[in-house]
N, C-alpha and C positions, 0 to 999 in steps of 0.2 A: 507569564509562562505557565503553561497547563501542567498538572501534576498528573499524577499515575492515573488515579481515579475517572479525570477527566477524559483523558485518552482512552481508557477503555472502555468507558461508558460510548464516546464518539465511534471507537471501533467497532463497538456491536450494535449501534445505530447502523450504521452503513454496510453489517451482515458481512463483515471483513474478521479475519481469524489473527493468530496473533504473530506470525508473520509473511508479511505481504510488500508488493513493491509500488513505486509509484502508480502505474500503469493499472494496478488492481484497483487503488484505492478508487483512482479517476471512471474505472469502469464502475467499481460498485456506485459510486456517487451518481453516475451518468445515469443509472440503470431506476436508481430510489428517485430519480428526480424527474422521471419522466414517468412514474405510478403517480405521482402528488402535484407534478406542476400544475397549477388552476388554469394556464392556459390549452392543456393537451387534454384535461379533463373539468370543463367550464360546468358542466349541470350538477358535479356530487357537492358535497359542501364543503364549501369554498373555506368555510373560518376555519375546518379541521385540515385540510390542505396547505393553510397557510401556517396553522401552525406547525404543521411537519416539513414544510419548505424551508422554517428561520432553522430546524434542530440539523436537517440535513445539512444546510450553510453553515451551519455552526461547527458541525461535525466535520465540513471538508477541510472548512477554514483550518479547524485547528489541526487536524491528521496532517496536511499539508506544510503548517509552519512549523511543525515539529520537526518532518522530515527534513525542511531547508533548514530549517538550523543544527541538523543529525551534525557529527563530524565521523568524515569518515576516514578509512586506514589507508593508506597506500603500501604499508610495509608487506614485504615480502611473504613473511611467514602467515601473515593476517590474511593475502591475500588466497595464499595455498589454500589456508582451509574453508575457506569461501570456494572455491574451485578446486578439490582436491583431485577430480580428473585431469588436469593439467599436468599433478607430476605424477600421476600415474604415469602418464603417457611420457610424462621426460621421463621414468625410470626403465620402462618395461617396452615402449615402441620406438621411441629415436635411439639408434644405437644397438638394437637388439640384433641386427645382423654385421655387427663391424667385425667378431670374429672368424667371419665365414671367409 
């Protein structure tokens, strides 16, 4: 298991902030890996290419089994404040005309 450290170190490898969603990380990763893959860029040098290809695998691998091993909340209230426009909208638009 990666610690703090490691993770953050992989997060700013891959020019990601400190929070982000799947979808980000896979775009940042897509994006660093087609500046350094040695087959999209064959003539620069290739040993420093490779070594930035194992950090960036390194960095997806681990960003990515952190996130599959996240656990995450289903509770209600958890969820609210992850989405708090939702009970805006339950408090203030559904219902807002029942007294007319």
């Amino acid at each position: 298991m990666a610690n703090f450290t490691e993770i953050g170190e992989a997060r700013r490898l891959l020019g990601l902030g400190e929070m982000v969603t799947l979808k980000e990380i896979r775009s940042a990763y897509r994006k660093m890996a087609s500046c350094y893959h040695p087959d999209k860029h064959p003539g620069s040098t290739s040993a420093e290419n490779e070594v930035m290809m194992k950090r960036l695998n390194w960095a997806y691998k681990l960003l990515m089994e952190y996130c599959r091993d996240y656990k995450y909340t289903f509770r209600e209230e958890d969820v609210a404040r992850v989405y708090p426009h939702d009970e805006y909208l339950r408090k203030y638009f559904y219902g807002w005309f029942d007294g007319i």
